[in-house]
C-alpha positions as a Markdown table, in Angstrom:
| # | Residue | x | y | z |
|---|---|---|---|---|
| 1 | Unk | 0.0 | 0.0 | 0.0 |
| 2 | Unk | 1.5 | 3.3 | -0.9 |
| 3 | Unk | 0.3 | 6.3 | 1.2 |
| 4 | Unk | 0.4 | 9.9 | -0.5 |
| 5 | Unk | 1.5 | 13.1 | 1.6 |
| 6 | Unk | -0.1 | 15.9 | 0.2 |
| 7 | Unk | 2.3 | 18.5 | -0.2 |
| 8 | Unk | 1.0 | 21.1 | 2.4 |
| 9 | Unk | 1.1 | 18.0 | 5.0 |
| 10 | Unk | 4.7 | 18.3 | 5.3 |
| 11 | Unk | 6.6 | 20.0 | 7.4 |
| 12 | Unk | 7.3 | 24.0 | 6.6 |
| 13 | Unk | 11.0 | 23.6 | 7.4 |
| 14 | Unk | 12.4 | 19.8 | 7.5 |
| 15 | Unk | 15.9 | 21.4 | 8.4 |
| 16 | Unk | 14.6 | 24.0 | 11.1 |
| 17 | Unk | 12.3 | 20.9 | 12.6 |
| 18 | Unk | 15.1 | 19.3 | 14.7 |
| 19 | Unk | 16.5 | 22.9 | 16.0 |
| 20 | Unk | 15.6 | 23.0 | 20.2 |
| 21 | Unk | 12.6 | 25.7 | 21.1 |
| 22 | Unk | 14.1 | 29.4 | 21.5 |
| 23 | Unk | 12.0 | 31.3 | 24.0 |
| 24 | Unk | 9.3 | 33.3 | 22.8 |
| 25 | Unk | 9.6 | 37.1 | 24.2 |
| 26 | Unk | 6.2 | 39.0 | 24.9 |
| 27 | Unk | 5.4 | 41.4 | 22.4 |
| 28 | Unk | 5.4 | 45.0 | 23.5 |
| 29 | Unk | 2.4 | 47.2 | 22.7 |
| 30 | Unk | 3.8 | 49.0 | 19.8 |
| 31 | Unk | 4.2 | 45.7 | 17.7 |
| 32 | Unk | 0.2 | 44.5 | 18.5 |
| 33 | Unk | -2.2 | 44.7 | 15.7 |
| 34 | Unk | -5.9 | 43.7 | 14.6 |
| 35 | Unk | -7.0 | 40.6 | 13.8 |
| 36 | Unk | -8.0 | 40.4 | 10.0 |
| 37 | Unk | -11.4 | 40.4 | 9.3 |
| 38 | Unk | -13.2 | 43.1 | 7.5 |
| 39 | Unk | -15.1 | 42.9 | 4.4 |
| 40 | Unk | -12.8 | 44.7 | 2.2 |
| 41 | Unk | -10.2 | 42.1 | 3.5 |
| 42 | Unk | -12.3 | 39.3 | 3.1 |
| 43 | Unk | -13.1 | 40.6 | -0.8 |
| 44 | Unk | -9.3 | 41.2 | -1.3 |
| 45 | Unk | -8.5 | 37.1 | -0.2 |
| 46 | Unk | -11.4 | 36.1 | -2.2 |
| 47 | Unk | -9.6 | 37.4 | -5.0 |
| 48 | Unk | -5.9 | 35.8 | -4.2 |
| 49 | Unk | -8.0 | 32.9 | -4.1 |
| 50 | Unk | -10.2 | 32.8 | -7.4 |
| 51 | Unk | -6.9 | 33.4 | -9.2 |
| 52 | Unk | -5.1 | 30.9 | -7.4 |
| 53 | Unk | -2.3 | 32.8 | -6.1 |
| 54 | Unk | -0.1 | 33.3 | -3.5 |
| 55 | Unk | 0.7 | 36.0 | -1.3 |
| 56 | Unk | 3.8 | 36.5 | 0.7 |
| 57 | Unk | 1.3 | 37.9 | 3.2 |
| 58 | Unk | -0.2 | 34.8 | 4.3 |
| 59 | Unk | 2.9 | 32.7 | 3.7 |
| 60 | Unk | 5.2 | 35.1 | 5.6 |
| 61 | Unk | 2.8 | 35.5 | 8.2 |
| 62 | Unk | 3.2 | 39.8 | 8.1 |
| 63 | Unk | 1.3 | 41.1 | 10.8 |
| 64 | Unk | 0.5 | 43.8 | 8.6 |
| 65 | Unk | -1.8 | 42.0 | 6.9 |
| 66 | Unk | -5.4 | 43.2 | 7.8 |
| 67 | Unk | -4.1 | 46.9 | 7.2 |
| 68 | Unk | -3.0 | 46.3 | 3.7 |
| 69 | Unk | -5.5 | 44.0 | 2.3 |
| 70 | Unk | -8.6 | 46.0 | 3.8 |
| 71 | Unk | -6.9 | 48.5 | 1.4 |
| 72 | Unk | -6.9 | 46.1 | -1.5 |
| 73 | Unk | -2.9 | 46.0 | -1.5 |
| 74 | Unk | -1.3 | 42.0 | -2.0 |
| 75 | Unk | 2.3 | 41.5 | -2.1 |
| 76 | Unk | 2.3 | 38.5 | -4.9 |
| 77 | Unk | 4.5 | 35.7 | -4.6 |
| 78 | Unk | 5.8 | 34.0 | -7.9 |
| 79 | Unk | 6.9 | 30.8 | -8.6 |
| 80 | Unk | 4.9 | 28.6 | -6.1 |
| 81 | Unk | 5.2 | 28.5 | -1.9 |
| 82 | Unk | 8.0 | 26.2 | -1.7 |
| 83 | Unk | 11.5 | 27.7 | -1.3 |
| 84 | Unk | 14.5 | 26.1 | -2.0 |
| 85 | Unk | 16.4 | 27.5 | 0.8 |
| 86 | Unk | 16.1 | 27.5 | 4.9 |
| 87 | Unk | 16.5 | 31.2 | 6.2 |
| 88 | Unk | 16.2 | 30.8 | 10.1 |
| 89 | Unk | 13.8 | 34.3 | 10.0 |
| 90 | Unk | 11.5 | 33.1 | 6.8 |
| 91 | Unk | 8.4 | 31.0 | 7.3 |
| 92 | Unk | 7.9 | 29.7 | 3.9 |
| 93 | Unk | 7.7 | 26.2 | 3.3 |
| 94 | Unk | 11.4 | 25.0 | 2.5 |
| 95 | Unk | 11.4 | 21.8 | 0.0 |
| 96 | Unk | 11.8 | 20.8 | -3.9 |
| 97 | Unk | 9.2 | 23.2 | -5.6 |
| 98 | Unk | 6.6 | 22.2 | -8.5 |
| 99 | Unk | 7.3 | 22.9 | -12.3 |
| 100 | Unk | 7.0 | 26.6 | -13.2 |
| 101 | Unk | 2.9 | 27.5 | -13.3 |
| 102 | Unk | 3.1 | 28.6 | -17.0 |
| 103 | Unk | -0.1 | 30.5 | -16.4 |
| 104 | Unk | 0.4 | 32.4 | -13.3 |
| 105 | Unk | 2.0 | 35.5 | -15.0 |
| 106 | Unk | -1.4 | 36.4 | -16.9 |
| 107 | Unk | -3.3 | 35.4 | -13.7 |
| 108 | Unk | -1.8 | 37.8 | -11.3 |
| 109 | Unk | -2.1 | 40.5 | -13.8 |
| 110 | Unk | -6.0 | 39.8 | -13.3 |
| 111 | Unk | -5.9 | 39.9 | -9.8 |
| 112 | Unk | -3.7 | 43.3 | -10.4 |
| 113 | Unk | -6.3 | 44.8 | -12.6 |
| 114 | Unk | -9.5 | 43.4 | -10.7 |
| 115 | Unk | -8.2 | 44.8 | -7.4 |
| 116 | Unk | -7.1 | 48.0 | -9.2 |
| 117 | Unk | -3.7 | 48.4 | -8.3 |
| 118 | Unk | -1.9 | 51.9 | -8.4 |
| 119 | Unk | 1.2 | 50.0 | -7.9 |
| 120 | Unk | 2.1 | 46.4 | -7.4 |
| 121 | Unk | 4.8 | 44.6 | -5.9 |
| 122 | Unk | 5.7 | 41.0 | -7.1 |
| 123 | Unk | 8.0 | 39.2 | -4.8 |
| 124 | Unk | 9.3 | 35.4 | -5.2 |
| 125 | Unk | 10.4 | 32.4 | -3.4 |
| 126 | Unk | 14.1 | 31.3 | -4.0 |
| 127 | Unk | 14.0 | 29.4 | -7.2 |
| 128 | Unk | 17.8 | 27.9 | -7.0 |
| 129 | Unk | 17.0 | 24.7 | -9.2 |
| 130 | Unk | 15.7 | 26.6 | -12.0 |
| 131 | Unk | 18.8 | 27.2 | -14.5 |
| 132 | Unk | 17.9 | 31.2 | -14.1 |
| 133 | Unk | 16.7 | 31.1 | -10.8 |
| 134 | Unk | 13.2 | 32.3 | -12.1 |
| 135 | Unk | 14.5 | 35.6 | -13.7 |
| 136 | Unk | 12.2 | 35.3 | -17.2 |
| 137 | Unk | 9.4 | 34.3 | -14.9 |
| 138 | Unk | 9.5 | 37.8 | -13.3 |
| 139 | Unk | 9.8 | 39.0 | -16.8 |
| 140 | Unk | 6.9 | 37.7 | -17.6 |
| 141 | Unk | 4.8 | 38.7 | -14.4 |
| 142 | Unk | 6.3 | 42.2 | -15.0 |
| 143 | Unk | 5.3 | 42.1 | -19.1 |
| 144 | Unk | 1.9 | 40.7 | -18.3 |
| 145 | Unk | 0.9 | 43.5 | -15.9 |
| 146 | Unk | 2.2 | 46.1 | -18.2 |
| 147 | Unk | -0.9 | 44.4 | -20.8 |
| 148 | Unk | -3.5 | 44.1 | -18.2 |
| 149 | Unk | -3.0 | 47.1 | -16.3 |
| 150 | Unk | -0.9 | 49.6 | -18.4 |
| 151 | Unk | -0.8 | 52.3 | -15.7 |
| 152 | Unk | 0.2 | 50.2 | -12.5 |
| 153 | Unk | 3.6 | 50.7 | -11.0 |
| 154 | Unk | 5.4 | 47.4 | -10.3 |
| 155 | Unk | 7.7 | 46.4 | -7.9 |
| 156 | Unk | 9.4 | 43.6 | -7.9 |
| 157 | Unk | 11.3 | 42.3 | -4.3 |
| 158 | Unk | 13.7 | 39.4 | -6.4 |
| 159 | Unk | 16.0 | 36.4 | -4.5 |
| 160 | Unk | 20.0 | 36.7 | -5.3 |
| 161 | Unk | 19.6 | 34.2 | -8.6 |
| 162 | Unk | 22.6 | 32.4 | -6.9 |
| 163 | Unk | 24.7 | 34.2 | -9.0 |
| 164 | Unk | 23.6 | 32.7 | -12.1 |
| 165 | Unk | 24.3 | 34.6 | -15.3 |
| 166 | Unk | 22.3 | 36.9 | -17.5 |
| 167 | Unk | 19.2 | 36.3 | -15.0 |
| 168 | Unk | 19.7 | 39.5 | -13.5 |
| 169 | Unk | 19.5 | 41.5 | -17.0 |
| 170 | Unk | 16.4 | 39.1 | -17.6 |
| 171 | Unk | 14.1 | 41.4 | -15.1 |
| 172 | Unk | 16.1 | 44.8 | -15.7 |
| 173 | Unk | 15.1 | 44.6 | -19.2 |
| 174 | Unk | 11.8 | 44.1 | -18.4 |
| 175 | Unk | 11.6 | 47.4 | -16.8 |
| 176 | Unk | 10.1 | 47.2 | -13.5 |
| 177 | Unk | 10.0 | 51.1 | -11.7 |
| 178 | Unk | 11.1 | 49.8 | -8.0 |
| 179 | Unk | 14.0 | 46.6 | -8.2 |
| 180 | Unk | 14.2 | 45.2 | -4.3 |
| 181 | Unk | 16.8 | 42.8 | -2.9 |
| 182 | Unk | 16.3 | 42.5 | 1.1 |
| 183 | Unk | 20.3 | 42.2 | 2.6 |
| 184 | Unk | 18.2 | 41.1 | 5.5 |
| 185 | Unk | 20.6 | 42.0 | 8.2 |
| 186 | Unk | 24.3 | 42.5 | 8.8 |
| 187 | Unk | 26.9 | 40.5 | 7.5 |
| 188 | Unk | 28.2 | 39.1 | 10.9 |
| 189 | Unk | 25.0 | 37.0 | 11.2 |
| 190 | Unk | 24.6 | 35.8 | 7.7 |
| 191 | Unk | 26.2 | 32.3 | 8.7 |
| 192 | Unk | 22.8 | 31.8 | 11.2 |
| 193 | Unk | 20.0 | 34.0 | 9.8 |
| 194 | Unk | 20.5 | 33.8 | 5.8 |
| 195 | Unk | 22.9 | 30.8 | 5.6 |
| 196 | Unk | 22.2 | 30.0 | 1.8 |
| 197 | Unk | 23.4 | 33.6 | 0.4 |
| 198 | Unk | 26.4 | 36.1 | 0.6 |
| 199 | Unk | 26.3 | 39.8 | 2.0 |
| 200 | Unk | 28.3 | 41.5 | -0.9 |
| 201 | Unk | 26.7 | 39.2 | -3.8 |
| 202 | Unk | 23.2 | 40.9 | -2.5 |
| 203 | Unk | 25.0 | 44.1 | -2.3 |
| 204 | Unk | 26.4 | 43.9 | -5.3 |
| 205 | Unk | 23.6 | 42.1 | -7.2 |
| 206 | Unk | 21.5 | 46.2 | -6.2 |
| 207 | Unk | 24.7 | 47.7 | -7.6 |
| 208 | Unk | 24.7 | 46.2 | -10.6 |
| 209 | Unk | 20.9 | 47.2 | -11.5 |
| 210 | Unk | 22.3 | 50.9 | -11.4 |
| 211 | Unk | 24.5 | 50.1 | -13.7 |
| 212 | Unk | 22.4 | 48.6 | -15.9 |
| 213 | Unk | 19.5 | 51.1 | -16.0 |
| 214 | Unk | 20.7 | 54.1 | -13.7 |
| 215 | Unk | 17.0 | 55.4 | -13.7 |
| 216 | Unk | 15.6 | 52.3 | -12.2 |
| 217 | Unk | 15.0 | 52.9 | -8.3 |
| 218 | Unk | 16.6 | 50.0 | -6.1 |
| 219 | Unk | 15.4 | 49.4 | -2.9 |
| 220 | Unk | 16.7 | 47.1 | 0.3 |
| 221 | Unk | 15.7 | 46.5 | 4.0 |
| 222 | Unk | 17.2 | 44.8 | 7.1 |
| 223 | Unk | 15.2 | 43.2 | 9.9 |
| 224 | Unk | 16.6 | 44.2 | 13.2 |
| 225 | Unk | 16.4 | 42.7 | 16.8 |
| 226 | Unk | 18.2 | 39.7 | 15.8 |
| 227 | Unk | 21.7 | 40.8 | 17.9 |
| 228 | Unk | 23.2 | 43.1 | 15.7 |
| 229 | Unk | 24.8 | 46.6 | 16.6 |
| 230 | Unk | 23.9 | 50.1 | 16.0 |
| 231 | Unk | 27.2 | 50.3 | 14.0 |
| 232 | Unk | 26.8 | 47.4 | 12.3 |
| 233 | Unk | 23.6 | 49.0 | 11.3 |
| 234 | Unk | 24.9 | 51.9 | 9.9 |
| 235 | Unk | 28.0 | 50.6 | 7.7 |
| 236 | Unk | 25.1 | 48.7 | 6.2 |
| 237 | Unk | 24.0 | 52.0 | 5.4 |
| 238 | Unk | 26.8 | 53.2 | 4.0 |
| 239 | Unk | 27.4 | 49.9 | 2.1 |
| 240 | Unk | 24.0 | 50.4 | 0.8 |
| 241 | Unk | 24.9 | 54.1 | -0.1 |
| 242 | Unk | 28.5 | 52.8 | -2.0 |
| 243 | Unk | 25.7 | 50.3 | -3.7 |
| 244 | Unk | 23.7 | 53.4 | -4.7 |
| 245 | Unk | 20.5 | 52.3 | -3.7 |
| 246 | Unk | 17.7 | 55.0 | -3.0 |
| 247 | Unk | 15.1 | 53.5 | -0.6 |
| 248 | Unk | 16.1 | 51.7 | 2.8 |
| 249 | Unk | 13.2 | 49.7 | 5.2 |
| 250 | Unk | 14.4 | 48.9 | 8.4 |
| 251 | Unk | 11.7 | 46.3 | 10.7 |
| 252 | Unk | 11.6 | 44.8 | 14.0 |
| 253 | Unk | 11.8 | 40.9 | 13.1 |
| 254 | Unk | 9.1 | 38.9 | 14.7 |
| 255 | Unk | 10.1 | 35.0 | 15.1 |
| 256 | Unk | 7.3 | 33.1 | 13.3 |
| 257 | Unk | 7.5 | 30.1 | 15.0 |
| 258 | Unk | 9.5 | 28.7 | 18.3 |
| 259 | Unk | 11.8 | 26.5 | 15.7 |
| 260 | Unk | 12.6 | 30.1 | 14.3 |
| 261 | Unk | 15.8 | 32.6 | 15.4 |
| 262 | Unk | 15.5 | 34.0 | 18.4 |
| 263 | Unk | 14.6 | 37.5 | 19.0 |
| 264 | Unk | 17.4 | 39.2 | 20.7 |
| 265 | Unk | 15.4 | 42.6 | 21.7 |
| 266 | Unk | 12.4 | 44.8 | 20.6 |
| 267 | Unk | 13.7 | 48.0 | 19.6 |
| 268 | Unk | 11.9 | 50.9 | 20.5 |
| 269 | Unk | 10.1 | 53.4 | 18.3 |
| 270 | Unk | 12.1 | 55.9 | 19.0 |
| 271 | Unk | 15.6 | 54.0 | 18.0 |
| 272 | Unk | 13.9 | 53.2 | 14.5 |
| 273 | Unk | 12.7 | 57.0 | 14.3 |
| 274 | Unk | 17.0 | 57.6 | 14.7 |
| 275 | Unk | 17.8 | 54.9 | 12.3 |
| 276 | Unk | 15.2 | 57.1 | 10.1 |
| 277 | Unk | 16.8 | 60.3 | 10.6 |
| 278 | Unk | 21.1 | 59.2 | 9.9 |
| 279 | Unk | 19.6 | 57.5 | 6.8 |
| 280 | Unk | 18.4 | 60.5 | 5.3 |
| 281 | Unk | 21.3 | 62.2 | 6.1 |
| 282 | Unk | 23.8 | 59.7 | 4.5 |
| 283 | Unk | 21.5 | 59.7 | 1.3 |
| 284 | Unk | 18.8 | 57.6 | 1.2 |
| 285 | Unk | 15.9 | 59.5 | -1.0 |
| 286 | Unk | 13.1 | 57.4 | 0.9 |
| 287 | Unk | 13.5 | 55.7 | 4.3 |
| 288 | Unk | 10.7 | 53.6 | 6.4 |
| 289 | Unk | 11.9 | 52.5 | 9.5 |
| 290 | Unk | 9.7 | 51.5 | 12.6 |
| 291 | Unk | 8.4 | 48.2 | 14.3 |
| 292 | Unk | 5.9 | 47.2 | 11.9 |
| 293 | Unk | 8.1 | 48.3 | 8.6 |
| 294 | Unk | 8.0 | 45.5 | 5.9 |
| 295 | Unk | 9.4 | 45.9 | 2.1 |
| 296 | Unk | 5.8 | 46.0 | 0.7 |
| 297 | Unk | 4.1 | 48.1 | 3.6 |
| 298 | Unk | 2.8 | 50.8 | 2.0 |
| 299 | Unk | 4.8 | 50.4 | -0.7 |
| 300 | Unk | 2.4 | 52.4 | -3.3 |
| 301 | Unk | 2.5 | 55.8 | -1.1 |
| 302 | Unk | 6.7 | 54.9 | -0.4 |
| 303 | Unk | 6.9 | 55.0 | -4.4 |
| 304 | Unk | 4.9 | 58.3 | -5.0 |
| 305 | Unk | 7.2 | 60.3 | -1.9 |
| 306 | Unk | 10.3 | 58.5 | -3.8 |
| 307 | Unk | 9.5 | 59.6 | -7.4 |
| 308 | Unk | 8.7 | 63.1 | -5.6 |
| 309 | Unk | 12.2 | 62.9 | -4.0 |
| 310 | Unk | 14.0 | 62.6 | -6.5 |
| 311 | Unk | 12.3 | 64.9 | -8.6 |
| 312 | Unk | 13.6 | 67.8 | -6.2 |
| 313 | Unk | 16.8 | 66.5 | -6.2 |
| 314 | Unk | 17.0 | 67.2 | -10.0 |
């Protein structure tokens, strides 16, 4: 007798499963939010759901969830819900992927259009057995949109593509307005928190976009609470700044689960408010930086203050 395991009966994270509990620390009240539930939120998973899509929202767990889809707003995330990497801070499922979901491109246009997107952002799981690590895939997400919903801004929040070549110049040719790549957090705790990349291959994969099309924005974020410094935070900064990139998100991380990394501390509000401030004044032209900060959170208003920005810089 052969017994089938559906796919979402596995375990999220095989690797993470045999790591010992970390203690859970209680939230403090700035990081508390509302329960989902509102009709607008409900109508906005009904449509993630008649398209047959997935959201990083759901499969991230963001706590910012409710907020954003009462608004209509979905980050989209390509290329299926199984990634082929173990980050300690990620809770998506970690495993061999499906094939490629040659209709999904066209299908999250739809959901773009039918939820009336003023700007959209497209993100992805890691994708390292595909030979371009799902680069003409986000082409194709990006091209489809452009069809469907000609005015929509699109951003797309990409994985390294293990440093595989020509995927990069795949999805800059495709134009996007915003190109994201999340460093994560400092380089001193890549070997625990983001074990399956490299610091200055992320950094450099952002530079590299400026060199390609120097009138594409770029955009990175950290988590922090993990054990880093405050000057390990800022020479990310100013590595970020050497990179060139425009927009930096700085967020408390939230451990999803107890097989998860730790949380070290909750910073307070008003260190993210100073994090906020020495950004702008080494560069940045748009900086979000608080508890509940996420790449996509608010990413739609984010894009209008940085086209504005730069606009008076000119």
């Amino acid at each position: 007798m052969v017994t089938v395991i559906d796919k979402r009966d596995r375990p999220r994270h095989p690797e993470k499963a045999k790591r010992p509990d970390t203690p859970v620390l209680r939230k403090p009240d700035w990081i508390r939010v509302k329960a989902p539930g509102s009709p607008l939120y409900l109508e906005t998973r009904e449509i993630v759901k008649s398209n047959k899509l997935v959201t990083v929202c759901e499969e991230a767990g963001c706590p910012n969830i409710g907020e954003c889809w009462e608004k209509k707003h979905a980050t989209f995330m390509v290329m299926g819900d199984t990634c082929t990497r173990a980050c300690s801070f990620c809770n998506v499922r970690t495993g061999m992927p499906d094939a490629l979901d040659a209709g999904e491109p066209e299908r999250v246009a739809d959901a773009v259009a039918r939820m009336g997107l003023s700007h959209s952002v497209i993100t992805s799981v890691d994708r390292d057995d595909l030979d371009d690590g799902g680069a003409a895939h986000f082409a194709a997400v990006i091209r489809a949109i452009r069809k469907a919903s000609p005015a929509t801004t699109i951003e797309v929040l990409t994985p390294d593509f293990l440093r595989k070549p020509g995927a990069l110049e795949q999805v800059v040719e495709a134009k996007p307005d915003v190109f994201n790549h999340n460093l994560e957090t400092v380089p001193s705790l890549y070997l625990t928190i983001r074990p399956g990349a490299r610091y200055f291959h992320s950094l450099r994969l952002l530079q590299r976009v400026k060199e390609l099309d120097p009138a594409m924005f770029t955009k990175s974020g950290i988590m922090v609470g993990l054990g880093e410094t405050r000057e390990q935070v800022l020479q990310v900064m100013d590595d970020m700044r050497s990179a060139e990139i425009d927009f930096m998100t700085i967020g408390q991380y939230l451990k999803p689960t107890r097989k998860h990394a730790a949380i070290d501390r909750f910073v307070t509000p008003e260190e993210f408010k100073a994090y906020e401030s020495t950004a702008f004044a080494k560069g940045f032209l748009m900086v979000s930086s608080s508890p509940l900060t996420r790449s996509s959170h608010h990413a739609g208003d984010d894009f209008a203050r940085l086209r504005a920005a730069r606009l008076a810089q000119a």
